[in-house]
C-alpha atoms as a printed R data frame, in Angstrom:
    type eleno elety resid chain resno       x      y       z
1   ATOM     1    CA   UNK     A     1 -29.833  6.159 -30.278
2   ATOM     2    CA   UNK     A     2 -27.255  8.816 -30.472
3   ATOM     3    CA   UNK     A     3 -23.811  8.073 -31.775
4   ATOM     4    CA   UNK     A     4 -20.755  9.294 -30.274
5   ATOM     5    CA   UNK     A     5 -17.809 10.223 -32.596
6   ATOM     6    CA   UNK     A     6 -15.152  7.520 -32.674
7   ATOM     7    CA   UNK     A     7 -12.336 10.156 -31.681
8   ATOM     8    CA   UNK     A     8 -14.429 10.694 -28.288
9   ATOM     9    CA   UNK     A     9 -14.298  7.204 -27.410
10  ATOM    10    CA   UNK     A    10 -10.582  6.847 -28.040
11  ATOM    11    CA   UNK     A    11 -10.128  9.668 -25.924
12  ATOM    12    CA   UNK     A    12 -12.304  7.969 -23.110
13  ATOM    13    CA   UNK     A    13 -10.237  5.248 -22.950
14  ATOM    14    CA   UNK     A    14  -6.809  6.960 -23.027
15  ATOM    15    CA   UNK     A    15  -7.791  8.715 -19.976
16  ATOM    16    CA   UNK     A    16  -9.077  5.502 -18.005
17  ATOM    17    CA   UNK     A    17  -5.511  3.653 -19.186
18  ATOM    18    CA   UNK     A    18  -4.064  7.319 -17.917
19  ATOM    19    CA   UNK     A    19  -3.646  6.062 -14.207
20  ATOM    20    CA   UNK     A    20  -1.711  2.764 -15.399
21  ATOM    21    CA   UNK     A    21   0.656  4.084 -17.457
22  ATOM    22    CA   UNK     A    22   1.558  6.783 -14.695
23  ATOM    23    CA   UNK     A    23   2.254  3.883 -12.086
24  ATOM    24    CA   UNK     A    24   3.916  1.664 -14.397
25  ATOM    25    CA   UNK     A    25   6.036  5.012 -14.949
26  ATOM    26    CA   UNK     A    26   6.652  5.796 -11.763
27  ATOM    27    CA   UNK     A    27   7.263  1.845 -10.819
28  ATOM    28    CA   UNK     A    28  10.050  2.350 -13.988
29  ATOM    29    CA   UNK     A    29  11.347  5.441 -12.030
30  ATOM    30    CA   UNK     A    30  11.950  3.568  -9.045
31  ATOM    31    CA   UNK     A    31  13.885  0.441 -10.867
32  ATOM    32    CA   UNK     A    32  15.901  2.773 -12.066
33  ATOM    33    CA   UNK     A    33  16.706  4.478  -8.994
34  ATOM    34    CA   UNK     A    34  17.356  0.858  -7.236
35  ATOM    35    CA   UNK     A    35  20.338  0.440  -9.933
36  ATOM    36    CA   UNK     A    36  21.672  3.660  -8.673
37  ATOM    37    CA   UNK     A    37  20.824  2.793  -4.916
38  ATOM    38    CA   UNK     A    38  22.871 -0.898  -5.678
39  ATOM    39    CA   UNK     A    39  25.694  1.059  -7.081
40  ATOM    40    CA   UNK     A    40  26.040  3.747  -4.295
41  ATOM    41    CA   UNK     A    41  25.767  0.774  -1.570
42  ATOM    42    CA   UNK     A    42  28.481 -1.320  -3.197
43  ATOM    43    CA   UNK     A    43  31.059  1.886  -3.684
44  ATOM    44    CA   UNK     A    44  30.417  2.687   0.359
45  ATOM    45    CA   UNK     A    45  30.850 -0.934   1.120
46  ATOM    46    CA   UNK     A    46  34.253 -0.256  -0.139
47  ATOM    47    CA   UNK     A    47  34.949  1.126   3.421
48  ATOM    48    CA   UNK     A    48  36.958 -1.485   5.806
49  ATOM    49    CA   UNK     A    49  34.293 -2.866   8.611
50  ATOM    50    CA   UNK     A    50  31.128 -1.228   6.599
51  ATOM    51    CA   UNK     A    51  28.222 -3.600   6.319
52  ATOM    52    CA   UNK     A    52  24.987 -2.642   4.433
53  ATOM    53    CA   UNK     A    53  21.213 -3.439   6.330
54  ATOM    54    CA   UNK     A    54  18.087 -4.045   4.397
55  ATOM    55    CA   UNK     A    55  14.815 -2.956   5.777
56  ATOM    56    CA   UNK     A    56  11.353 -3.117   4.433
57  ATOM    57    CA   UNK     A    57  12.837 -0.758   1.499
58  ATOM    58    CA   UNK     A    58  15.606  1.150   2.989
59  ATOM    59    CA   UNK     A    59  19.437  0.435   3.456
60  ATOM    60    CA   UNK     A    60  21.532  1.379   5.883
61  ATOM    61    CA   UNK     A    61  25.349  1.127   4.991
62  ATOM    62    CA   UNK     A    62  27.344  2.034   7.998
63  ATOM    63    CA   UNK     A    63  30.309  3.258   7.760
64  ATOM    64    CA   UNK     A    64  31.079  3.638  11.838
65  ATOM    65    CA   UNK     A    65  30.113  0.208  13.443
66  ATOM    66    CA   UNK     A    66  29.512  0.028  17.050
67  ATOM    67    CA   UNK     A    67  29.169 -3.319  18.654
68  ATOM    68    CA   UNK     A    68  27.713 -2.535  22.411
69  ATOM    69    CA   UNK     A    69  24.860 -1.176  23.552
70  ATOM    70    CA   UNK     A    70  21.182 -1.022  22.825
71  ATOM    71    CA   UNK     A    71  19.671 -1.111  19.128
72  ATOM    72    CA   UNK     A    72  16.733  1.191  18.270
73  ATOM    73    CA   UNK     A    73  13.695  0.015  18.338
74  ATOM    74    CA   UNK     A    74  10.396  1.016  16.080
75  ATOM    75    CA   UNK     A    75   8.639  3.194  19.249
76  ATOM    76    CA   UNK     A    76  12.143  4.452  20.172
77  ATOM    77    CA   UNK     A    77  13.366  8.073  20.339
78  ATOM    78    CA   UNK     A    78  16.925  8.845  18.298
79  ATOM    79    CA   UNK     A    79  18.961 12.054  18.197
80  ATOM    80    CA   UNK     A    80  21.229 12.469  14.978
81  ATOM    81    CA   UNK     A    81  22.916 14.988  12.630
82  ATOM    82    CA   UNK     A    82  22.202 14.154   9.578
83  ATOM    83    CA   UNK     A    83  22.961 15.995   5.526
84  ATOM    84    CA   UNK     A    84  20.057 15.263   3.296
85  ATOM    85    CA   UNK     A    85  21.285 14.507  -0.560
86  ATOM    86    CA   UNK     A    86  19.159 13.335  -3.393
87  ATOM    87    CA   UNK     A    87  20.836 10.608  -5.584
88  ATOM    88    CA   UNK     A    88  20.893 11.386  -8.949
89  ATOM    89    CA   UNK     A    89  23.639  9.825 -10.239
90  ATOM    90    CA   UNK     A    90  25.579  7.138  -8.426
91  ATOM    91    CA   UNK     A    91  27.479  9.091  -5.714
92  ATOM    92    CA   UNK     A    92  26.527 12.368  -3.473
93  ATOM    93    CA   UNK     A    93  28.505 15.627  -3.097
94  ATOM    94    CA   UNK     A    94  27.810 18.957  -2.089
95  ATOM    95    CA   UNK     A    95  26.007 19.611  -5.688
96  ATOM    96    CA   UNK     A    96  23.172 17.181  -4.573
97  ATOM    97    CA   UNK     A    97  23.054 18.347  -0.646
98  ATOM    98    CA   UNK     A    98  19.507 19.457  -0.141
99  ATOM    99    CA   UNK     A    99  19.658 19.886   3.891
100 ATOM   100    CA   UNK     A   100  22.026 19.365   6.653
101 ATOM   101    CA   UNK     A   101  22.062 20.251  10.429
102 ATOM   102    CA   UNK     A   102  25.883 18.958  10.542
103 ATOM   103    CA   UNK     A   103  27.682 22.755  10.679
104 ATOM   104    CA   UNK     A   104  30.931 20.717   8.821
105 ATOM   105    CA   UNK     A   105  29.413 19.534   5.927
106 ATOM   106    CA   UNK     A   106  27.209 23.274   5.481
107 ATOM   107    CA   UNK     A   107  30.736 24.308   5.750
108 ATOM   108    CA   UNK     A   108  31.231 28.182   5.406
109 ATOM   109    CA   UNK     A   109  28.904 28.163   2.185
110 ATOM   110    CA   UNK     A   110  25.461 28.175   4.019
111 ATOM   111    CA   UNK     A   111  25.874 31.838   5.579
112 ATOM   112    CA   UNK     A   112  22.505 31.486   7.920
113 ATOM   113    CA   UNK     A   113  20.990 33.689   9.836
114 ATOM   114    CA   UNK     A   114  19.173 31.435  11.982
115 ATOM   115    CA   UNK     A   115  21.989 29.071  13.809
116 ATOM   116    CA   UNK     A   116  19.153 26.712  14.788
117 ATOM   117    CA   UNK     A   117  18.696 25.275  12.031
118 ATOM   118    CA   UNK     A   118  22.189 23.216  13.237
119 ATOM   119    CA   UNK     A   119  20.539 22.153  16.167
120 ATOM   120    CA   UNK     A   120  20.558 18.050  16.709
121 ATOM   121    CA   UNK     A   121  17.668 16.229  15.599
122 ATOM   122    CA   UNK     A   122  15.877 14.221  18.451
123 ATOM   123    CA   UNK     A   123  12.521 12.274  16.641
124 ATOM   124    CA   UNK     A   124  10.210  9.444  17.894
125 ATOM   125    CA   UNK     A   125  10.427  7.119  15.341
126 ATOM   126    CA   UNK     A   126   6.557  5.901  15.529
127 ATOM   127    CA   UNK     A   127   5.285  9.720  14.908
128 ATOM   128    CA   UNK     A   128   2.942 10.303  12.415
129 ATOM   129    CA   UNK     A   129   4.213 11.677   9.325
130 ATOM   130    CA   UNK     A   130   7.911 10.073   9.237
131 ATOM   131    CA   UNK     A   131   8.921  9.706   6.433
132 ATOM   132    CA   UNK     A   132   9.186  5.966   5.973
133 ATOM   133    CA   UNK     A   133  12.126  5.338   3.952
134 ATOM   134    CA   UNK     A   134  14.262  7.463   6.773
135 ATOM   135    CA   UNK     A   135  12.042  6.088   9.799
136 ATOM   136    CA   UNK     A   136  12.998  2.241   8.413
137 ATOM   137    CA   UNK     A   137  16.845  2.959   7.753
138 ATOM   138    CA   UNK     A   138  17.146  3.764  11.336
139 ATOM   139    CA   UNK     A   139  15.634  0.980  12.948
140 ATOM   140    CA   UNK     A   140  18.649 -0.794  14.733
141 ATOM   141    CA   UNK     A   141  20.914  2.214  15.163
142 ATOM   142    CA   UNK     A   142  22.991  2.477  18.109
143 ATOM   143    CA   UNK     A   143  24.925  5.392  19.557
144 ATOM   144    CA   UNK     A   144  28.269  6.304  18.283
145 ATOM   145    CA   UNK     A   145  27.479  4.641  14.744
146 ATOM   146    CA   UNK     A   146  27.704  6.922  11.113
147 ATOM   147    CA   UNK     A   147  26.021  5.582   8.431
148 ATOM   148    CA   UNK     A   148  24.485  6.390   5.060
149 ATOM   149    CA   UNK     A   149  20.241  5.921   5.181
150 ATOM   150    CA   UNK     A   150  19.227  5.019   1.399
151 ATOM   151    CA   UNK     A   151  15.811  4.353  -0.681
152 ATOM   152    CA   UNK     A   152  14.169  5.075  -3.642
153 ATOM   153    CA   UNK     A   153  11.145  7.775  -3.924
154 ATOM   154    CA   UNK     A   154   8.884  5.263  -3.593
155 ATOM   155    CA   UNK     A   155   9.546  4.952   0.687
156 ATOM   156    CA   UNK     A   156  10.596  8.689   0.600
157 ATOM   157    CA   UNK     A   157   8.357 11.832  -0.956
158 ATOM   158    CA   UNK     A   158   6.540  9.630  -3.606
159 ATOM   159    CA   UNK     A   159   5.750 11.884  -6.331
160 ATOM   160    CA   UNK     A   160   5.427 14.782  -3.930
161 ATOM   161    CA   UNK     A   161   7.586 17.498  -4.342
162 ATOM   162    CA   UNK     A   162   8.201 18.788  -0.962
163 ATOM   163    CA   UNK     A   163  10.459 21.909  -0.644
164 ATOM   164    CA   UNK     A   164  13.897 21.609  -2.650
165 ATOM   165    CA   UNK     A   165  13.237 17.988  -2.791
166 ATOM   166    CA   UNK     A   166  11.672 16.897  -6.502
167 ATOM   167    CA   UNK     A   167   8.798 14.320  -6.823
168 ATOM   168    CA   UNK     A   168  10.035 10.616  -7.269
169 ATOM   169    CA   UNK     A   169  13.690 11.101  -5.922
170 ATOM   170    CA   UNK     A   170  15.855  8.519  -4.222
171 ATOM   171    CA   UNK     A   171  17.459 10.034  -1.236
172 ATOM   172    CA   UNK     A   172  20.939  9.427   0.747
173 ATOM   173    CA   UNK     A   173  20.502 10.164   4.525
174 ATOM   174    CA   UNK     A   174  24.040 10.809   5.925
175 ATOM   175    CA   UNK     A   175  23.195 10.295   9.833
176 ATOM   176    CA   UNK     A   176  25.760 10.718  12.344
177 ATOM   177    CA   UNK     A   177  23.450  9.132  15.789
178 ATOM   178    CA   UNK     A   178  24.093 10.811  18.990
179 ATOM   179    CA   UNK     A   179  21.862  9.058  21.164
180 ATOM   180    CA   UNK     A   180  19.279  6.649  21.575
181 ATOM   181    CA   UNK     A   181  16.237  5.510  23.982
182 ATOM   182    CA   UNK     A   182  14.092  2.857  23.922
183 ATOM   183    CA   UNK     A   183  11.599  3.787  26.464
């Protein structure tokens, strides 16, 4: 029987240990996030009548509460500006805004050539391909209400890197709903 070198077997089982130490790293990525998410929720709590939901992962702080009217529901369809920021630190600015369809907050900065890109939002929230983190935060909406939509990588992109938004990052949805149907 042939002997394999020691070194070769070491190597062997560093890779099959490879997979858990990645999760338990990425699992450590999103802990940290959630001590940024906590601290971000409790500085726009700060805001007289905001009230923060939790839902399966995401929270929604709003900031505009509206007390009539219909709540979304998971098959409903919403229409919304929103700006897109990842949260890297504790707070969100224009240095962390990824995307926006909300003309004020592009402000005069974002000199576009296509003017669609400002064009509301209008998504059925049981689509395929919503991204869950987002698609949970707005369960409950109603129209009229601002609010900030908040979760850590692991209900956004994952490790994914998807456009100007990096792997593993917690994200701040600042959604300003227009209109809702529950059909």
């Amino acid at each position: 029987m042939k002997r394999r070198p020691a070194y070769l077997l070491t190597v062997l089982a560093a890779l099959t240990l490879l997979p858990a130490c990645s999760k338990q790293t990425d699992q450590q990525i999103y802990d940290a996030q959630e001590k940024r998410i906590d601290t971000f929720v409790a500085s726009a709590l700060k805001k007289d009548g905001s009230y923060a939901v939790y839902n399966r992962g995401s929270i929604r702080v709003v900031l505009t509460p509206v007390e009539s009217g219909d709540s979304l529901r998971t098959d409903g369809v919403v229409s919304f500006y929103y700006a897109l920021y990842q949260l890297s630190s504790t707070s969100i600015s224009a240095s962390n805004l990824i995307a926006t369809n909300n003309r004020d907050v592009a402000g005069s900065s974002w000199a576009l050539s296509d003017e669609s890109v400002f064009d509301i939002e209008t998504v059925k929230l049981d689509e395929s391909g919503f991204v869950e983190g987002l698609k949970n935060g707005l369960v409950g909406v109603k129209t009229g209400m601002e609010c900030y939509i908040v979760f850590s990588g692991e209900h956004g992109f994952g490790d994914r890197v998807l456009g100007q938004i990096p792997g593993n990052s917690a994200l701040v949805y600042h959604v300003w709903v227009n209109s809702i149907s529950n059909e």
